[in-house]
N, C-alpha and C positions, 0 to 999 in steps of 0.2 A: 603619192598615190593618185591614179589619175579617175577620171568619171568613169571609165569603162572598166577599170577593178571593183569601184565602188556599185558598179550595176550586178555585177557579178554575186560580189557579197550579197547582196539584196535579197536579187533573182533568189539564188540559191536557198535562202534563210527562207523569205514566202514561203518560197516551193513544199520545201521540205513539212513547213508548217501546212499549210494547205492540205498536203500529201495527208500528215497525219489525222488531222479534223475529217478529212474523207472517208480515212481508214478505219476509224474511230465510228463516225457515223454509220456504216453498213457498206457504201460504196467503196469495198475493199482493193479490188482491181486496180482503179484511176487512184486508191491512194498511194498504196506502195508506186504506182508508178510517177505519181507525181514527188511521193519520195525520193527515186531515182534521180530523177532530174534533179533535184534540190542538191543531193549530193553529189550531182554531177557537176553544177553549177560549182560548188563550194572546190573540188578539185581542180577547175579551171582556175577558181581565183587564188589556192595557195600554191600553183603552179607560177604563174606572175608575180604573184610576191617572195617565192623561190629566185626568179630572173631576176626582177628589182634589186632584190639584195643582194645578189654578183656582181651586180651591177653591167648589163648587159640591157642596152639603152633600147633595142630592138624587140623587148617584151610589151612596148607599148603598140 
């Protein structure tokens, strides 16, 4: 696993939480949307850990 899945993971995980607390607090718009992102993140990174495990050296 390299640093740039590992930002991915991250990215995504904040986001997503971020997204929620905003949604949650009234500013509903920015949260769902920073939801989206979040899960958008989180789709990037089990898409590379998908490659990884083919082992298809070119997902890095």
């Amino acid at each position: 696993m390299n640093g740039g899945l590992l930002a991915l993971i991250f990215a995504g995980l904040a986001s997503f939480l971020i997204g929620a607390y905003l949604a949650s607090t009234g500013d509903r718009e920015s949260g769902i949307a920073m939801m989206g992102v979040g899960l958008l993140f989180q789709v990037l990174a089990l898409r590379q850990i998908k490659m990884l495990k083919k082992g298809d050296n070119d997902a890095r």
